[in-house]
C-alpha positions as CSV (number, residue, x, y, z in Angstrom):
1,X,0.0,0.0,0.0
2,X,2.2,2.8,-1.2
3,X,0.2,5.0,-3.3
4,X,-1.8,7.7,-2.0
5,X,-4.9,6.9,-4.1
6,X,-4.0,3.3,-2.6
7,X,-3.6,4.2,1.7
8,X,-7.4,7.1,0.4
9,X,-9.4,3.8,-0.7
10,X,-8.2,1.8,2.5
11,X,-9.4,4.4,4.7
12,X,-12.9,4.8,2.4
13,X,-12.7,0.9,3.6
14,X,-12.5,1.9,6.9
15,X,-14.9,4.2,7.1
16,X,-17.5,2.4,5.1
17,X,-17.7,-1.1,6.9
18,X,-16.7,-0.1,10.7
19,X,-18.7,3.2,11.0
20,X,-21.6,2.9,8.2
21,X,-20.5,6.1,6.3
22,X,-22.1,5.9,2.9
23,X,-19.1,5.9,0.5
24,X,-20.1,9.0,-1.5
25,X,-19.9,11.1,1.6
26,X,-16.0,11.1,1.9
27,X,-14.1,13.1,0.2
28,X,-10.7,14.7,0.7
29,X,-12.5,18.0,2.2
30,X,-15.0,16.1,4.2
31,X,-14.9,16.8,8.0
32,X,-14.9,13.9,10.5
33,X,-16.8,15.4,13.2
34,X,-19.6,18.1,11.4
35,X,-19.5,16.2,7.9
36,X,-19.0,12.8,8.7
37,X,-20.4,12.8,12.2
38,X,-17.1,10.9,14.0
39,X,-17.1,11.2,17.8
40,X,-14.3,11.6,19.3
41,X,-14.4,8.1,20.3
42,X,-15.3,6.7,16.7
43,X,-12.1,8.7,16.2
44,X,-10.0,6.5,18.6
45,X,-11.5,3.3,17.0
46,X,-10.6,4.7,13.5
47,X,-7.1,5.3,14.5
48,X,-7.0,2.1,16.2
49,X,-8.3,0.4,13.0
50,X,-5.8,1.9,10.7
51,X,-3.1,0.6,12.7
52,X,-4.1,-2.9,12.4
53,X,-4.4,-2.3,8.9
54,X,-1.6,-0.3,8.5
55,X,0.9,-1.8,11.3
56,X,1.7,2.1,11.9
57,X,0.9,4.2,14.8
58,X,-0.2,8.0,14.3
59,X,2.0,9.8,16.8
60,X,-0.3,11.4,19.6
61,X,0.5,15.4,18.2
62,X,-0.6,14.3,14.8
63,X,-3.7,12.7,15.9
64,X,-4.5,16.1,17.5
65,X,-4.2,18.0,14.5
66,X,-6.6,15.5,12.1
67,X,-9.8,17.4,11.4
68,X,-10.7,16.3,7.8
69,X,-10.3,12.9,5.6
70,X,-7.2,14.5,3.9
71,X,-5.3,15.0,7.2
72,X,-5.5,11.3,8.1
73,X,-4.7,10.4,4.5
74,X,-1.8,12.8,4.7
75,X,-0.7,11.6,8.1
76,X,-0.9,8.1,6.8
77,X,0.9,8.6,3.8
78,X,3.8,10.0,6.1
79,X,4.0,7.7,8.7
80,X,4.0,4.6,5.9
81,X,6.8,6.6,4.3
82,X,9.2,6.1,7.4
């Protein structure tokens, strides 16, 4: 999983079978919490999720700073990179 468009259709995975998001409703821009309607503690099971799919751990200060789809797909993207 080393392309971007690869690590943004694993997260749509993600979304779409552990937290019943209807595909079509995530897009790079979308918001977890207003657009998306994540909870803070959906947002620990997502992060929790990608890293058994993943085998990576987002870093605590980048967790903090993940408000929209393209922030986790940028934080994953960098964190598979390493």
């Amino acid at each position: 999983m080393n392309s971007r468009e690869q690590i943004f259709e694993m997260l749509k995975q993600v979304l779409v079978s552990h937290f019943e998001i209807d595909e079509s409703a995530i897009t790079l821009d979308a918001r977890l919490y207003d657009d998306l309607d994540i909870d803070s503690i959906d947002a620990v099971d997502l992060m929790v999720k990608l890293k058994e799919r993943t085998g990576k751990k987002l870093e605590p200060e980048v967790y903090k700073t993940i408000r929209t789809v393209r922030d986790i797909l940028d934080a994953l993207q960098n964190v598979l990179s390493t």
